[in-house]
C-alpha positions in Angstrom: -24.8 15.0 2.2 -22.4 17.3 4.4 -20.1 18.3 2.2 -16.0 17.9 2.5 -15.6 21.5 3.1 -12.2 20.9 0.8 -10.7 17.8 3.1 -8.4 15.8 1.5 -9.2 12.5 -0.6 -7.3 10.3 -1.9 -9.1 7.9 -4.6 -6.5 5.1 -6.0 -7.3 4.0 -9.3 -9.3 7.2 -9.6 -8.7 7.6 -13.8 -10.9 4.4 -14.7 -14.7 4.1 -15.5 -15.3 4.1 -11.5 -12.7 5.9 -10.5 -14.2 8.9 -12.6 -17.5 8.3 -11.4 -16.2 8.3 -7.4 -14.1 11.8 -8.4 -16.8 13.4 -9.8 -19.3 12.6 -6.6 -16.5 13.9 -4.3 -16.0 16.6 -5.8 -20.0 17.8 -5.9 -19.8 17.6 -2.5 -16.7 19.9 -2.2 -13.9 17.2 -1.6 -9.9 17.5 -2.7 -8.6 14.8 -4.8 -5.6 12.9 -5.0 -5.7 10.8 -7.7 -3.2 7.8 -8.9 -2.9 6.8 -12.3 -1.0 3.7 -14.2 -2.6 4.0 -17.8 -1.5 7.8 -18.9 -3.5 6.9 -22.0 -6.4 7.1 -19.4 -5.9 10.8 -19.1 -6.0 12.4 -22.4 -9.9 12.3 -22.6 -10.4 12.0 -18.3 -13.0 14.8 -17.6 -11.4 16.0 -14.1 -7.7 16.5 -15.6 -8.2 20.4 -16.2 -10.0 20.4 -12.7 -7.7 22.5 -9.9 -9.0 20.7 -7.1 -7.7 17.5 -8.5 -4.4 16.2 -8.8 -3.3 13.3 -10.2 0.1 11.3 -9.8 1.3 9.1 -12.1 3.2 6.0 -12.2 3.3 4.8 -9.0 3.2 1.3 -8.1 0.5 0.4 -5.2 1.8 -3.0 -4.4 5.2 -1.5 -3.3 5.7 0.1 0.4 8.3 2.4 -0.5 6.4 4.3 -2.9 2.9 4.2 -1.2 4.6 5.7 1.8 6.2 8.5 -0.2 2.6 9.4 -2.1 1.3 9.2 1.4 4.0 11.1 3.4 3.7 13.7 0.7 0.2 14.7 1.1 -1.6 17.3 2.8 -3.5 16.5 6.1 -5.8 13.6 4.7 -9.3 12.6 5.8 -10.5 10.1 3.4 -8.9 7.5 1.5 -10.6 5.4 -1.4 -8.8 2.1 -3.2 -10.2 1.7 -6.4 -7.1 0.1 -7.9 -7.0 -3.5 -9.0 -6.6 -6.2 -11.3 -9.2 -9.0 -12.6 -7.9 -12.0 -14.3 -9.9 -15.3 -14.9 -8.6 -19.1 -15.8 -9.0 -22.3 -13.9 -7.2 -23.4 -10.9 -5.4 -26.1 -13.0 -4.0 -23.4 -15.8 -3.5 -20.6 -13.2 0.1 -20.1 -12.9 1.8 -19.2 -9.3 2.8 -16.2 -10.7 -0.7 -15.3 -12.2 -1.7 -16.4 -8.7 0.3 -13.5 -7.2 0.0 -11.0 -9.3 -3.9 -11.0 -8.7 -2.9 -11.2 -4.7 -0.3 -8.0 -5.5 -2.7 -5.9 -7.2 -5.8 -6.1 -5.3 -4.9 -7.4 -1.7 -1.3 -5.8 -1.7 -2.6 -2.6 -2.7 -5.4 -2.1 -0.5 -3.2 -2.9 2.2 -0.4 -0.9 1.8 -2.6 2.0 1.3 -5.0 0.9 3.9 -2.0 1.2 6.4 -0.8 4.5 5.0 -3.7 6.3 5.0 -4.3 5.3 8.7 -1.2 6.8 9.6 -1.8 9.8 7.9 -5.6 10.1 9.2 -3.6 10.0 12.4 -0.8 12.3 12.0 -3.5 15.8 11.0 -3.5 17.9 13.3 -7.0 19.7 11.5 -9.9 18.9 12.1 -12.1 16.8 9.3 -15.2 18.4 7.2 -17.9 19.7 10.1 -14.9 19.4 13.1 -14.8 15.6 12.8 -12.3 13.8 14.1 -11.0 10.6 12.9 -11.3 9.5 9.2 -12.7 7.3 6.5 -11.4 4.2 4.5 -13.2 2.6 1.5 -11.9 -0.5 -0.1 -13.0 -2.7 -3.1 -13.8 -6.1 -2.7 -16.4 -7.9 -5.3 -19.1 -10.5 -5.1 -16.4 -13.5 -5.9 -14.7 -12.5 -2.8 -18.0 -12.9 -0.4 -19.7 -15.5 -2.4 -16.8 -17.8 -3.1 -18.4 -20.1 -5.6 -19.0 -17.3 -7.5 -15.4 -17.3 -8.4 -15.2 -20.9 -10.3 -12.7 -20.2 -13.5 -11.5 -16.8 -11.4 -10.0 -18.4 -8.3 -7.0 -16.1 -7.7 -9.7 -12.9 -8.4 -12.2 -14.2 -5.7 -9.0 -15.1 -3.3 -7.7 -11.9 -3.4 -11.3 -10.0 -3.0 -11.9 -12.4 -0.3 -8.2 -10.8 1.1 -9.8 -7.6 0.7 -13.2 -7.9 2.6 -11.0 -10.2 5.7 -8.5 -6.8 6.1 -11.3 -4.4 5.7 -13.6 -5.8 8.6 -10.2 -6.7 11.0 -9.1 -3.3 10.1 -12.3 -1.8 11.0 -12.4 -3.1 14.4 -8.6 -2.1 15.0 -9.8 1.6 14.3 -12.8 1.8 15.9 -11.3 3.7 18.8 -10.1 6.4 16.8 -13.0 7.0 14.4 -11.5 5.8 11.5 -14.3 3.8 9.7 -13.0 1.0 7.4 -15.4 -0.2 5.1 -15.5 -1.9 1.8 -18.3 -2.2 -1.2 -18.6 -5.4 -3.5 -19.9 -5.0 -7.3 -21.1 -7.7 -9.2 -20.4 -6.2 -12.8 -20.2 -2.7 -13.1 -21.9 -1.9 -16.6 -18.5 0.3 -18.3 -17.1 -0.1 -22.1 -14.4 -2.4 -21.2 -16.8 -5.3 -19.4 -19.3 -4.5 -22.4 -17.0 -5.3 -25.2 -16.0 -8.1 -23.0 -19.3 -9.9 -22.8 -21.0 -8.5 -25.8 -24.3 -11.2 -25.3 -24.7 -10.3 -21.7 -27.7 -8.5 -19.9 -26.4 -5.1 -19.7 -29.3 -4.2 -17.7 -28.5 -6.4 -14.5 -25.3 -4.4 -14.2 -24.2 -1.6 -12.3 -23.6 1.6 -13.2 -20.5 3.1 -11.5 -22.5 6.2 -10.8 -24.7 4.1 -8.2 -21.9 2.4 -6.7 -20.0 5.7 -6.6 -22.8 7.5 -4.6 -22.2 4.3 -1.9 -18.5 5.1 -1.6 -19.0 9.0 -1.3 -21.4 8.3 1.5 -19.2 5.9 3.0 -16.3 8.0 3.3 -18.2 11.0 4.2 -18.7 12.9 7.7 -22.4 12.1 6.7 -21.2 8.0 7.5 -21.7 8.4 11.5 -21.6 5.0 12.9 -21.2 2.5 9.7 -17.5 0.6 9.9 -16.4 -2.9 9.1 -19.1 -3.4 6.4 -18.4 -5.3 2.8 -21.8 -3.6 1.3 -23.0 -5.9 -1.8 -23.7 -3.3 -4.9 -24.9 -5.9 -7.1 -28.0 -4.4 -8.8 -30.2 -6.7 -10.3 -27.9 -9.1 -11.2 
């Protein structure tokens, strides 16, 4: 891979079981982090938080504009940008609440937007060139299998709307960058195979899952100067599940 030569990165999200993954690929091949945070608890045992080419930012709230244009405005000139951050709630249609509804649309859809929008405005106000003299920039969003295989989401149909929300913006956004070399892509995991899910579904087959190392070595690519020509992809990471 062509390293990052110490661009600029930002990876929301970036504290949790994939997040760390996705840091510690970026920063093997030589990126700058900017990380956000919303569990501090996260942070006491995170591996990257004594790591100088990674900062973190705290308690900033991805589904509101004003404060996902101030992280962005306040940023060095930015190459990448990497939306980890979400939510994942299940229940049926009948005993999902408008609210619950919402809140799944705010934290995944909302967010990715927001920062979607931001970090193409900062792609396009640096005045540097990216890692290797590139021009343009990278996007990588999160959507997951419920989102491109809808039926998937029976019991989790606010999830799979939202995700759905996520891969719709990331190929419309792809095409509305394409000019300017900004690739917009997306990846969609089945199950990633971390501590939380596995105490959550103790009799499943761990085995069919994903780690987040593998799906973080799809993101670095993606958002690499290595990624030449790939935009307006949802990439299925699903393993062997």
């Amino acid at each position: 891979m062509v390293a990052f030569l110490g661009s600029n990165v930002v990876v929301t999200g970036g504290t949790g079981a994939l997040g760390t993954a996705v840091v510690a690929a970026l920063r093997a091949a030589g990126a700058v982090c900017h990380v956000t945070n919303i569990v501090p608890a996260e942070l006491a045992t995170w591996p990257h938080r004594d790591d100088s080419g990674v900062h973190v930012t705290t308690g900033i709230d991805l589904a509101d504009e004003g404060s996902v244009r101030r992280f962005y405005g306040a940023l060095p000139p930015l190459w990448a940008s990497i939306h980890l951050a979400g939510g994942f709630a299940m229940s049926p249609a009948a005993e999902t609440s408008a609210a619950a509804f919402a809140d799944q649309f705010q934290m995944n859809a909302m967010s990715a937007f927001l920062c979607s929008a931001a970090a193409i405005r900062a792609i396009r106000a640096r005045t540097v060139p990216g890692p290797g003299g590139t021009k343009g920039g990278r996007i990588v969003n999160v959507a997951a299998r419920p989102g491109i295989e809808p039926r998937l989401g029976s019991g989790m149909v606010a999830y799979a709307t939202a995700k759905a929300a996520v891969a719709a913006m990331t190929q419309a956004l792809a095409q509305e960058t394409a000019g300017e070399e900004i690739w917009v892509n997306a990846v969609a995991p089945s199950v990633l195979d971390t501590p939380a899910n596995r105490r959550a579904m103790p009799d499943a087959d761990y085995s069919t899952w994903v780690a987040p190392a593998a799906v973080a070595e799809v993101i670095t690519f993606l958002a690499s100067p290595d990624n030449k020509v790939t935009r307006g992809a949802v990439i299925p990471v699903y393993g062997g599940a």
